[in-house]
C-alpha positions in Angstrom: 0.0 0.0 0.0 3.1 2.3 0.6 4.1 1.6 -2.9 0.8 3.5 -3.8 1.1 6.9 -2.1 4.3 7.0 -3.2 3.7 6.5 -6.4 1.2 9.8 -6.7 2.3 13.8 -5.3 1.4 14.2 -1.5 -1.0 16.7 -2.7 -3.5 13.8 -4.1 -2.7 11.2 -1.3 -3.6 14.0 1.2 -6.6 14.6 -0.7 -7.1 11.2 -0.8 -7.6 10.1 2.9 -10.5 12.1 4.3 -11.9 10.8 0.9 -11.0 7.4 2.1 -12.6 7.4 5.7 -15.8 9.2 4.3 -16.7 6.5 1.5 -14.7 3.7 2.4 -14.9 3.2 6.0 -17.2 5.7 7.8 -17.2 3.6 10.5 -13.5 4.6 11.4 -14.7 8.4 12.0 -15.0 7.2 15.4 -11.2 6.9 15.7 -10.0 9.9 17.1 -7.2 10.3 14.4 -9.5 9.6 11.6 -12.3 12.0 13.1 -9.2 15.1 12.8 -8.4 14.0 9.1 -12.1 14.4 7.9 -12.4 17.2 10.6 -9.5 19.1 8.8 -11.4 18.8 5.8 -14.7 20.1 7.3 -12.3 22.5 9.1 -10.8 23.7 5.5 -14.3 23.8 3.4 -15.6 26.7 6.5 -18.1 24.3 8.1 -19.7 25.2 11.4 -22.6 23.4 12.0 -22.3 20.0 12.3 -25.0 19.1 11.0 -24.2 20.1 7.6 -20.8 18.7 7.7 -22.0 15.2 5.5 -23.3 17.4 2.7 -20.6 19.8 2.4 -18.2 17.3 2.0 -20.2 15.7 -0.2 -20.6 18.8 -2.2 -16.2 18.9 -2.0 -16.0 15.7 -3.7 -18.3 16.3 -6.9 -16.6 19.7 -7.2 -12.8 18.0 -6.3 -13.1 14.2 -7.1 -9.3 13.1 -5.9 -7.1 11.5 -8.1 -9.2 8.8 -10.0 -6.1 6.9 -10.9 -5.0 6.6 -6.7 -8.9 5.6 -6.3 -9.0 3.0 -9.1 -5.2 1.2 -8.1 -6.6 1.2 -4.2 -9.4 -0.2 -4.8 -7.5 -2.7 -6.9 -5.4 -3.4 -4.2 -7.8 -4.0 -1.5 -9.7 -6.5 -3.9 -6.9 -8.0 -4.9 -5.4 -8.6 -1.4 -8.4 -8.7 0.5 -10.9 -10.0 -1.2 -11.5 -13.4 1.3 -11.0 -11.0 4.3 -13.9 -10.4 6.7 -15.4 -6.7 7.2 -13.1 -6.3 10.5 -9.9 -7.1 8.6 -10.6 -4.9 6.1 -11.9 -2.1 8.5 -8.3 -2.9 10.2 -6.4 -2.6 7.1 -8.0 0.9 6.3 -7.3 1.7 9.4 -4.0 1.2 9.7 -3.9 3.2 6.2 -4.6 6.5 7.9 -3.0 5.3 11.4 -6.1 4.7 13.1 -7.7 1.8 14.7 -10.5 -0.2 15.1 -12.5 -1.8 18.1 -11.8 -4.5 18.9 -15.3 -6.3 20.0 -15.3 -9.8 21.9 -16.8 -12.0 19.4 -20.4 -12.4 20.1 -21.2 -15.9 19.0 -17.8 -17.5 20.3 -17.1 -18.2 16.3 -14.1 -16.6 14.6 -15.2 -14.8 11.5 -14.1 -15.6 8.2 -9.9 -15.0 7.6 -9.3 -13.9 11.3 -6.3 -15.1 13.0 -6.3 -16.7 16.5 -4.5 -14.3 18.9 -3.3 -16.6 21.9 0.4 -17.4 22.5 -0.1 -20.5 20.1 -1.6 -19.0 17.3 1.0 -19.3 15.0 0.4 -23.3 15.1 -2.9 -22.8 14.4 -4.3 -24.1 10.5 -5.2 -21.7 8.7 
């Protein structure tokens, strides 16, 4: 994933990343480091209210779409390497893009989702 932002001028990755958290994975808005990245961008567009925050960024994107090159290769690469991952891996994995992080929920049902790893002190002998 490094290999991508490098790959495109800072200006378009920063662009990039509150555009990431708001239509990728709103659910990471909750992180504290992922709320100040799209709050930046409220912060920069002159929002006050709240309450109009959604549409005005909104509004930002189909005025500024970000790079549609960066948009098309990560979502080629999330596909690509993710594509057997469950919804919390993935949430994880865009987290750790913008340095956030995710809850992490005790599993309800007692069942492991789909592509998780055991995290004990013998996971690493655990089949996959």
């Amino acid at each position: 994933m490094i290999a991508i932002c490098r790959r495109y001028p800072s200006a378009d990755v920063a662009a990039f990343i509150p555009y990431l958290v708001v239509t990728f994975a709103p659910a990471l808005a909750k992180d504290r480091t992922a709320a100040a990245v799209v709050g930046a961008l409220v912060e920069r567009l002159g929002v006050t209210d709240p309450a109009k925050a959604g549409d005005a960024i909104r509004a930002h994107y189909e005025d500024n779409p970000p790079n549609q090159a960066l948009v098309e290769e990560f979502e080629r690469y999330f596909r690509e390497h993710l594509k057997n991952a469950s919804p919390d891996v993935v949430a994880g994995k865009l987290a750790d893009v913008i340095g956030a992080t995710t809850s992490k929920q005790p599993l309800q049902s007692g069942a492991r989702p789909p592509g998780t790893i055991p995290a004990n002190p013998f996971a690493r002998f655990h089949r996959k």
